[in-house]
C-alpha positions in Angstrom: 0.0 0.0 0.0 1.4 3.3 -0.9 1.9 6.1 1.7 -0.7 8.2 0.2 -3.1 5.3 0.1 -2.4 4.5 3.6 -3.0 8.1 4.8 -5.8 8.6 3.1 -7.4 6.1 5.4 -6.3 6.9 8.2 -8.2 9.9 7.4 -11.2 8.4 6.8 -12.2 8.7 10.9 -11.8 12.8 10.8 -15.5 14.5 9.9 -15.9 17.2 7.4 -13.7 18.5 4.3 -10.3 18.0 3.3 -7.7 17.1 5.7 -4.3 18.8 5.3 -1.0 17.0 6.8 2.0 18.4 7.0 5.1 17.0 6.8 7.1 19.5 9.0 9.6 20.5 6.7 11.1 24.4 6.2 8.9 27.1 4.2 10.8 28.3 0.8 9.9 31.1 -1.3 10.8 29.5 -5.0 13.0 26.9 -6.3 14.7 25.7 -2.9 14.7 28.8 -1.9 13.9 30.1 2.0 11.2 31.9 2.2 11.7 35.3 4.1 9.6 35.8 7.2 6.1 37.4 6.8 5.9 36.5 3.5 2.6 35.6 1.4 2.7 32.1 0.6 1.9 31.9 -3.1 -1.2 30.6 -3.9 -1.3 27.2 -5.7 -3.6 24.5 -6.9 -1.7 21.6 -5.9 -0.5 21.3 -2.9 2.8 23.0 -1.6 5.4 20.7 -1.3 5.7 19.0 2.2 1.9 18.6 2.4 -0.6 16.1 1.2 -4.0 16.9 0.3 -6.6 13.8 1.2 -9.5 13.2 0.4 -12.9 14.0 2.2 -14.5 11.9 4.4 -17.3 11.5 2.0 -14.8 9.0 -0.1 -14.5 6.4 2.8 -16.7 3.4 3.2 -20.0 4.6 4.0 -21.2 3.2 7.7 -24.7 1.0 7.5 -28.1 2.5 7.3 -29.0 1.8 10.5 -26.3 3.1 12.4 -26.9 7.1 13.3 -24.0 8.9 14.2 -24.3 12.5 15.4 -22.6 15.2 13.2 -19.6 17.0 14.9 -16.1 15.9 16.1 -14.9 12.6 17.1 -15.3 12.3 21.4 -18.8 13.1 21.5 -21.2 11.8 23.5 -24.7 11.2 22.8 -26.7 11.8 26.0 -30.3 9.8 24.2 -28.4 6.8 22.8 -31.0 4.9 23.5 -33.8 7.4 23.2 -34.7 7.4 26.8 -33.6 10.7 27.7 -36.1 12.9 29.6 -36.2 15.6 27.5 -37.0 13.0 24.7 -40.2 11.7 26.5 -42.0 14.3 27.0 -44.0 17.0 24.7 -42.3 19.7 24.9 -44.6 21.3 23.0 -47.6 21.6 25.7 -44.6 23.4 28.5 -46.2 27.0 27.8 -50.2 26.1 27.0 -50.6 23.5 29.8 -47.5 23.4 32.3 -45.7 26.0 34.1 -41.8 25.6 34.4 -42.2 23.8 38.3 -44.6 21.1 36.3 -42.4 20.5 33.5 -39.3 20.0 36.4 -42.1 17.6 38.2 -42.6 15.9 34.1 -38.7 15.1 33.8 -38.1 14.0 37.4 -40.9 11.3 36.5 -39.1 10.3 33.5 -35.8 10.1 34.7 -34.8 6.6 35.9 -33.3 6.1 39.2 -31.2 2.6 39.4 -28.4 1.2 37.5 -28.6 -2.0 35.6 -25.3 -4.7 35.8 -25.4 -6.3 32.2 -23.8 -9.3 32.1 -22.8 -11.1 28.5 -21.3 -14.6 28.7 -20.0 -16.0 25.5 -21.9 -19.5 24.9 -18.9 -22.4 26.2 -16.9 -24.6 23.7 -19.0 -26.4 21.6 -18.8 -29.9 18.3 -17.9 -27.6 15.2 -18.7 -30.6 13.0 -22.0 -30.2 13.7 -24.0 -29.9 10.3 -27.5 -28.2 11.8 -27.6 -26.2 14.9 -29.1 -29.0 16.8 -25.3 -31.5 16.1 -23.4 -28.4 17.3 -24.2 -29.4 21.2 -21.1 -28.4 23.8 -18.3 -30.6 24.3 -17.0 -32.3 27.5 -14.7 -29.3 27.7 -17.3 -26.8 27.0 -19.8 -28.6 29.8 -17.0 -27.8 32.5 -16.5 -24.5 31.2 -19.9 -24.1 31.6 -20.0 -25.2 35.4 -16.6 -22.8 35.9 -18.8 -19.7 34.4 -21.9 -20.7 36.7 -19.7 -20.8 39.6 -18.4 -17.6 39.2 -21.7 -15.9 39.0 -23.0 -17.7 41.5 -19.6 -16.5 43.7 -20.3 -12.5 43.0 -23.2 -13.4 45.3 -25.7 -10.7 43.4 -29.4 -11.3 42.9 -29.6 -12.6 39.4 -33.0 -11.2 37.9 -32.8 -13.1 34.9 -31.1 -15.1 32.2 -31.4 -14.1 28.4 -30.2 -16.3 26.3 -29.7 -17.0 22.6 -32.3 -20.0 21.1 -29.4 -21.8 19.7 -28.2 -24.9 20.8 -24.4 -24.7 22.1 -26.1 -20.9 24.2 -29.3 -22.8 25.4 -27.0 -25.6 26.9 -24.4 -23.0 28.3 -27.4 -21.7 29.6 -29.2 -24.6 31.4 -25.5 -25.5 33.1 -25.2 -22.2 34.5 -28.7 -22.1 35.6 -28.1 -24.8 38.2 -26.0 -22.2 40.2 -28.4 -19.8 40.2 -31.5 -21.7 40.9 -34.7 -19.6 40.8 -33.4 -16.9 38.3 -36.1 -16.9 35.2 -35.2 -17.7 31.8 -36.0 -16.8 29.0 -34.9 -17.9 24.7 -34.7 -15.3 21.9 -34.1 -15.6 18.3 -32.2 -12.1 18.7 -29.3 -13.3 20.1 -28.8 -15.5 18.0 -25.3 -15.5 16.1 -24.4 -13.7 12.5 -22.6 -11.2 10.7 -23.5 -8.0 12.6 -21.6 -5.5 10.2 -18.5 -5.8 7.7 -15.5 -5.2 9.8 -13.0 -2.8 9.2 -10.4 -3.8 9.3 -11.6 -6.5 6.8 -10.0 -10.0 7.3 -9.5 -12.6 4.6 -10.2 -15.5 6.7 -13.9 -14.7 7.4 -15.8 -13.0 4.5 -19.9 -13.7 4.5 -22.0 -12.9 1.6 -23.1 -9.2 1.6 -27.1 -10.3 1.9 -25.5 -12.2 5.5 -24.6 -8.6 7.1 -28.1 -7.3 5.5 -30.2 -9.8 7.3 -28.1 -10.6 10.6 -27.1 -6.8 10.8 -30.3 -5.6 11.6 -31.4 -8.0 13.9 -28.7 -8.4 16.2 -28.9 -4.0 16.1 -32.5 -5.2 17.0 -31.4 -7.1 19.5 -29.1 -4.1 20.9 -31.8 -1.5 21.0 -34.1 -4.4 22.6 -31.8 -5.3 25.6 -28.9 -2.7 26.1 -30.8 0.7 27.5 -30.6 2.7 30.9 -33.1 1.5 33.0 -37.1 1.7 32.9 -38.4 4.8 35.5 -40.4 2.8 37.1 -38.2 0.9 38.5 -36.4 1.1 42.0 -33.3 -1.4 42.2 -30.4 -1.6 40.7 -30.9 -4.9 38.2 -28.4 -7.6 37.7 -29.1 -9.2 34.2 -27.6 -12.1 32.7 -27.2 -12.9 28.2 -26.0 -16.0 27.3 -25.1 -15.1 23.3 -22.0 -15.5 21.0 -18.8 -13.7 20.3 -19.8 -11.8 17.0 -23.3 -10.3 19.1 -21.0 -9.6 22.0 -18.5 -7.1 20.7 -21.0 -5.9 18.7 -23.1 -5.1 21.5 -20.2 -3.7 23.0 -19.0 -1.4 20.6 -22.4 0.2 20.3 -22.8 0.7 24.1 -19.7 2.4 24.2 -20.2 4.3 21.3 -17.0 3.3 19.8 -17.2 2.7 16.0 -19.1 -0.6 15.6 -16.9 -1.9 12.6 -14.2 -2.4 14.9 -16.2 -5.5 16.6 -13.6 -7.8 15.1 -10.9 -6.3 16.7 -11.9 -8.3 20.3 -11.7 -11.1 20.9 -13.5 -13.6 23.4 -13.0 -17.0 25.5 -15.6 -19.7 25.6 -17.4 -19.0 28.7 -15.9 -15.6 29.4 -18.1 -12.5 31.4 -18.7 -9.2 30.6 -20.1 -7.1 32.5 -21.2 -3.3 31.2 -22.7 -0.9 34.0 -25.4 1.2 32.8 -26.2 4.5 35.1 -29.3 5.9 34.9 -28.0 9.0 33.3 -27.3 7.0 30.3 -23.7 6.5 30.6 -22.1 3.8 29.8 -18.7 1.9 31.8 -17.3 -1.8 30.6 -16.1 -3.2 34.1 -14.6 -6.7 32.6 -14.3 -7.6 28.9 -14.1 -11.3 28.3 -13.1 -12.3 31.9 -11.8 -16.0 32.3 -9.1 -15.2 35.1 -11.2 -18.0 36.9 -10.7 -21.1 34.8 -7.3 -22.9 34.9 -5.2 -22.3 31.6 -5.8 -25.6 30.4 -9.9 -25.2 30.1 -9.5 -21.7 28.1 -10.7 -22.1 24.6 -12.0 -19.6 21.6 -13.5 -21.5 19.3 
């Protein structure tokens, strides 16, 4: 890749216009001459030499449809990620006809939530990759013991579990019903949402894994589904902090991850996860968003690690 190819992608991450680089070098006024201070610099329609001209953001890869990205800088923070802001529930519109300033204060403490939710993702454990359908692709004795390992741990955090979420395949249901037995009397419950695919193309793009474009189409938006569905501050109604348990797969995982934290979600591939692993994303009830453990397997012994 030449160096003007390779900057010009490095560029692709900077909003709005051309981006000009210099390359640091000392200003001259003609043909190697120096330049004398205070001088005009001539004007020119290529570039002056020591600086590359690339290309607008427009040119790189455009992001998927569903994706929205707020206009402005890199760094910034959208407050109603997930649409739950107060100021986004209420009609604004009725403040001066119907409510005076104390009401609409009274309006958006009523919206606002009040407890934190603990989200727990645990990758599905090691499973028969020879499997042909989903239903052959059931956990091997290695991935059964990972399974018990992940439980225990859970169960060791001592928290009170309000549920378990789990993906309606097979190796993610049987994760699940292993690590159920630890937490006896925590509800669960199957979805087709969490089920594995090809949430976005990844940049960068890796030759070993390449799905059909219709793949990212139809997995895409159902694991963004899936996202907007599970992964939101918490509802105003409720009182205690929640302790929430997904039993899903690597791909939905860093997906899920990446949009939480509002990092760019083609960067998914860039993670990478254990069989069995925990983590565990905080969500305050101001909307922001922390990642206390990514992947977390400190508690199996080196020689039950896997990621397959």
């Amino acid at each position: 890749m030449s160096l003007r190819r390779a900057l010009a992608l490095a560029a692709c991450g900077l909003a709005g216009g051309s981006v000009l680089l210099s390359a640091v070098v000392p200003a001259r006024g003609g043909e190697g001459e120096p330049r004398p201070p205070g001088s005009a610099v001539p004007a020119a329609s290529a570039a002056p030499p020591g600086l590359l001209l690339l290309p607008p953001a427009a040119s790189c890869p455009p992001a998927a449809g569903w994706i929205e990205r707020p206009a402005g800088s890199g760094g910034y923070w959208d407050s109603n990620w997930d649409r739950r802001e107060p100021l986004a529930l209420i009609n604004l519109k009725k403040k001066n006809e119907e409510t005076g300033e104390e009401e609409l204060s009274s309006r958006l403490d009523h919206c606002k939530a009040k407890a934190t939710r603990h989200i727990f993702l645990i990758r599905h454990s090691q499973y028969n990759l020879d499997g042909r359908a989903d239903k052959d692709r059931t956990l091997t004795p290695l991935g059964r013991e990972q399974a018990e390992l992940t439980g225990h741990r859970l169960a060791s955090l001592g928290l009170k579990f309000d549920q378990i979420i789990h993906s309606s395949m097979t190796r993610a249901t049987e994760t699940t019903e292993i690590i159920s037995k630890h937490l006896p009397g925590v509800k669960k419950i199957s979805t087709d949402l969490l089920r594995e695919g090809a949430p976005i193309e990844p940049d960068p793009p890796v030759s070993h894994w390449k799905p059909e474009a219709v793949q990212y189409y139809e997995d895409g938006a159902r694991i963004e589904a899936a996202f907007r569905n599970f992964i939101h501050r918490a509802d105003a109604k409720q009182e205690e902090d929640s302790y929430e348990i997904f039993v899903c797969h690597a791909n939905v995982i860093r997906y899920i991850v990446c949009r939480a934290l509002q990092f760019p979600p083609e960067g998914w591939l860039r993670l990478s996860l254990n069989n069995g692993s925990i983590t565990h994303l905080v969500i305050r009830p101001n909307g922001r968003v922390a990642l206390r453990t990514l992947g977390d397997t400190g508690f199996m012994p080196p020689d039950k690690i896997t990621r397959t």
